[in-house]
C-alpha positions, 0 to 999 in steps of 0.5 A: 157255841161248844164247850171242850174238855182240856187236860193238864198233865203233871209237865204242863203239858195241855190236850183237848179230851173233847168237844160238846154242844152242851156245857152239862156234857162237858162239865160231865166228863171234866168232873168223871175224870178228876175224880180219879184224883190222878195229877192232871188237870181237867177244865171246861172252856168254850170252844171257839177262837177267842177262848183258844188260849188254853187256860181256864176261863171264868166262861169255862165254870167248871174250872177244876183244881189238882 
């Protein structure tokens, strides 16, 4: 299992950042990155085809508001 790293921009607009093996990795980057306090939106959510809706997800525990 994988775990990614997705931003939100300011339109919706939603990209994946990045991919980690480990969750504390993802969780990581996701909390490094909204804590520059910009508009977007960062989130961990695992990374596989069942999960590949692009919204957080109570499996992605490190969902992150605004």
């Amino acid at each position: 299992m994988s775990f990614r790293v997705v931003r939100q921009d300011d339109n919706g607009v939603r990209t994946e950042m990045a991919c980690f093996a480990a969750r504390a990795d993802a969780e990581a980057m996701a909390a490094a990155y909204e804590a520059r306090a910009h508009k977007q939106m960062y989130w961990v959510e695992i990374a596989n085809d069942d999960a590949s809706s692009g919204s957080p997800t109570d499996e992605g525990a490190g969902t992150l508001g605004r």
